[in-house]
N, C-alpha and C positions, 0 to 999 in steps of 0.2 A: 343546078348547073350555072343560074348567072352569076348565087353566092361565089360558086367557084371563080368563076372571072373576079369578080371584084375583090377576093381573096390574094388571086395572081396578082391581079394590080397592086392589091398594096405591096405585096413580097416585091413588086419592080422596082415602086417608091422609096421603100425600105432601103434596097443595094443601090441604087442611084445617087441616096442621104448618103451612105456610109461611105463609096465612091466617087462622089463626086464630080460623076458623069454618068452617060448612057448608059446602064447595064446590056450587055448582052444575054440571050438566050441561054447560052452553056453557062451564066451566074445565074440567071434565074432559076435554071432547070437543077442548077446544084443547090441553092440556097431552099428549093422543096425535096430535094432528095428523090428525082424523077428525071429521065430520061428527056432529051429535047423534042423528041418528036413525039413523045404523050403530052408534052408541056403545052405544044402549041397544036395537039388534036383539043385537050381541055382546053386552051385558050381561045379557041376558034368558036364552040361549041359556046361557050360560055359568052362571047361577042352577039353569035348568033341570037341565044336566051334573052340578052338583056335589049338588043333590037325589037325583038316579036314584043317581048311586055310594052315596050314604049310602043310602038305600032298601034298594039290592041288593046292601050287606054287610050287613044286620042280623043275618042270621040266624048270619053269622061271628061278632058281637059273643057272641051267645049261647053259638054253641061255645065260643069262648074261656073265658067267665065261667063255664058249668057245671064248667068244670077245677078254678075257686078256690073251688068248692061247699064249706062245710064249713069254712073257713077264716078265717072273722072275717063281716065286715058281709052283710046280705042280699040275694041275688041280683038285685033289685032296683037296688039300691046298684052290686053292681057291675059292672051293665047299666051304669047312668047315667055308670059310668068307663070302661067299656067304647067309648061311643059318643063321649065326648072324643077317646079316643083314634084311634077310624078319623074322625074330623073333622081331626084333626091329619096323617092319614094322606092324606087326599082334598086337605088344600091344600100338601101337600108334594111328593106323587104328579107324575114327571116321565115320562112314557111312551117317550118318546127315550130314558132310559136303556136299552130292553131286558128289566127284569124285569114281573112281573106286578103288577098293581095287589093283590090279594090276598095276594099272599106278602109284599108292603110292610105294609099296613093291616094284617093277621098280626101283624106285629110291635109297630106302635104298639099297637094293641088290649092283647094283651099288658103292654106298658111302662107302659099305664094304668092298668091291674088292679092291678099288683104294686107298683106306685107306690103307690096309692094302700091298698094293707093293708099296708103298711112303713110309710106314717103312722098311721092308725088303728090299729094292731097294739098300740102302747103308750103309758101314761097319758102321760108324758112323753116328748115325741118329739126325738129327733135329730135334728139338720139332715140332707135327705135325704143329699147328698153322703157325710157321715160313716156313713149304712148302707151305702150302696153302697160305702164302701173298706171297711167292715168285713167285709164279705159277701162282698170281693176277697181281702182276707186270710186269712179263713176256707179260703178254696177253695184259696190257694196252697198254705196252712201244709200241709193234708191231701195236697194233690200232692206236697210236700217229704219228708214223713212217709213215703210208699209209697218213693220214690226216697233216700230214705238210713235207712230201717228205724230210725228213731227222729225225737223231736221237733225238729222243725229250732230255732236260737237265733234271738233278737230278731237281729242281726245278718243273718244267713242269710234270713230270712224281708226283712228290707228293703231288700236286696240284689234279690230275685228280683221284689220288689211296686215297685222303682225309685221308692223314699220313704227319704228321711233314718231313721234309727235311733229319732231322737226323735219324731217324726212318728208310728212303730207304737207305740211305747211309750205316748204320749196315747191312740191311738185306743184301744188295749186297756182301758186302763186309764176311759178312759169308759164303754167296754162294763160293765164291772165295776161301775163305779159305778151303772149302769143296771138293772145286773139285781137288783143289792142292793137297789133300791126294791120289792121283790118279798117283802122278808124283814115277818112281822106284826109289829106294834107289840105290844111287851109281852109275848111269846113265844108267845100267842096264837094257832093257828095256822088258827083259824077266825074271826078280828078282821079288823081292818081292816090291811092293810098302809101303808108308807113312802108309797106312790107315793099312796094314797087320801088324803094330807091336802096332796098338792102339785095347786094348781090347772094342769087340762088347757088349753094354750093350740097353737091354732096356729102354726105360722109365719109370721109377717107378710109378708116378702116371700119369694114362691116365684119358680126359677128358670125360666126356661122350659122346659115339660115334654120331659125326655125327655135334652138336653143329657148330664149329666153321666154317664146310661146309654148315651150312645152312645159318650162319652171309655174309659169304663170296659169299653165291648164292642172297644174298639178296643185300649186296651192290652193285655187281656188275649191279643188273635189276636197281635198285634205280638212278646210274650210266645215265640210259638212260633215266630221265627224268628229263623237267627241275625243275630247284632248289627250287622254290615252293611247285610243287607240291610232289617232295622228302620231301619236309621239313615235310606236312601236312600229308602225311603217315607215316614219321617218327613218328610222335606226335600222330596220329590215335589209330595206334596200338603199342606202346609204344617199339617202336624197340633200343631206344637208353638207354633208364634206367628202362623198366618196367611197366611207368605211361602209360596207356590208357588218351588221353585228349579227352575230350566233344568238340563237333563242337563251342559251343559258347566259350568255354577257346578259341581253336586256333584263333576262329574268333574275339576276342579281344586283343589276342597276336600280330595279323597279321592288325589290323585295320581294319578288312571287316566283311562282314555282315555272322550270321552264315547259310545263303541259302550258300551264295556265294563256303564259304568251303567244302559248301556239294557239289556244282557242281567241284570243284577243287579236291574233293577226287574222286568222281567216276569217272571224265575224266582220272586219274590217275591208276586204280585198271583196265579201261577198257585197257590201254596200258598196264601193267602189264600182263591181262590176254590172251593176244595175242600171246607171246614170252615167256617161262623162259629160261632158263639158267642151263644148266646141267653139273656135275663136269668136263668133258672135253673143255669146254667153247661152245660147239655147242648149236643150236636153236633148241629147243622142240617146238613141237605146244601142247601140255600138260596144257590148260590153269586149269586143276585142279594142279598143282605144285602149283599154287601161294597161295590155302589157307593153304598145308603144309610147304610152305616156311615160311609165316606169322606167325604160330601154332609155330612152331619149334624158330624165332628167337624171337617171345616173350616170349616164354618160358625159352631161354634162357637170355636175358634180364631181367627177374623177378629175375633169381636165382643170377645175379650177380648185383644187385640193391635193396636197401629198400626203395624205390617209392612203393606206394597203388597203385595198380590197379583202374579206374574207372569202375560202376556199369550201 
């Protein structure tokens, strides 16, 4: 039922784009091939739905945000990001898939909080993207560290983060520039600092929330398996430009038979669904994550790619 609302909505948006103002009822009602007064019995019904689900996660929002107690802005505050996030969660939320509505909303809730003290966190903000691969890099460099008992090299580390050399080298080297606005002016060290004489500015254009955490939860699962079967889920579900490939495309890309790919995807999807991977790098046993990880970075991928989807 709330699909349905959120489904109307977009059909509104849709003729509003194409018209150039208000749509009325009788284009809505025409543009689904439905009478007005079923339009707006579903449109009611489906208001109602997406009410009740936000109603009766609230008290999730709250779990979540008392975890970030302590940590920057007032719980208040990030209630308020909190409830973004299960809003984003309730018109995304696809019940066909299988998992639960709360272990989905779980996680937006989550991606809202942590999003949003990675901005507020510091006087001069980062574009998000650039925290999130720093944060990526962080986590490898210290997995590289344990598995070769020493500090892995820019090389080694951009190898394993699947980034150009030059690519880690800026980001570090931003970080660094970042943190030095932290040093006082005039040695000072109850003065004002670097960063207290550079005016605090938002981002002008943000991305749509969550995007570039779900690229970045996806690489890093991707990460833990070998490079094959990365590649074939890669190509599956068209995570890198959009395209969905057919078992037989890959299976002629790769020289093997298209059974074989099919055994090489599902050995694949079953380690995936074992583990994800949640914004703080810890182990979820959540094996419904992985079809909204997949939902979300092809989704993203479509929008930033002119690749056809396969049917």
């Amino acid at each position: 039922v709330c699909r349905d609302f959120l489904f109307l909505e977009k059909v509104k948006r849709q003729c509003e784009k194409t018209l150039h103002r208000p749509a009325t009822s009788e284009e809505i009602a025409a543009a689904v091939a439905m009478d007005v007064e079923s339009l707006k019995l579903r449109y009611d019904a489906g208001l109602k739905a997406k009410e009740l689900l936000l109603k009766s996660n609230y008290k999730l929002v709250m779990t979540v945000c008392k975890s970030f107690v302590g940590k920057g802005p007032h719980i208040q505050d990030l209630v308020s990001e909190g409830v973004k996030g299960l809003l984003k969660g309730v018109e995304k939320y696809d019940a066909t898939k299988g998992f639960r509505f709360g272990t989905y909303a779980h996680w937006w809730i989550r991606q809202a909080v942590s999003r949003s003290l990675a901005e507020t966190g510091r006087a001069v903000r980062l574009p998000m993207h650039m925290i999130e691969q720093l944060t990526r890099l962080k986590n490898l460099s210290a997995k590289l560290q344990t598995q070769l008992a020493r500090e892995p090299t820019l090389p080694e580390l951009a190898k394993a983060a699947g980034l150009p050399v030059t690519r880690v080298q800026m980001l570090m080297e931003t970080a660094r520039s970042a943190a030095s606005l932290d040093t006082p002016i005039g040695g000072n060290e109850l003065g004002p600092t670097v960063k207290d004489s550079v005016e605090d500015e938002r981002e002008a254009a943000d991305e749509e929330f969550g995007s570039d955490s779900l690229r970045n939860d996806m690489e890093a699962m991707l990460l833990e398996l070998p490079e094959r079967e990365a590649r074939v889920v890669r190509l599956r579900f068209g995570l890198d430009d959009g395209k969905e490939w057919t078992l037989e495309e890959i299976g002629e890309a790769l020289n093997v038979t298209r059974e074989r790919i099919r055994q090489i995807e599902a050995k694949a999807l079953r380690k995936l669904r074992v583990k994800t991977i949640d914004v703080s790098g810890k182990l979820m046993e959540y094996g419904e994550n992985l079809e909204m990880l997949m939902d979300g970075s092809r989704e993203m991928a479509a929008r930033t790619s002119s690749g056809t989807r396969k049917t």
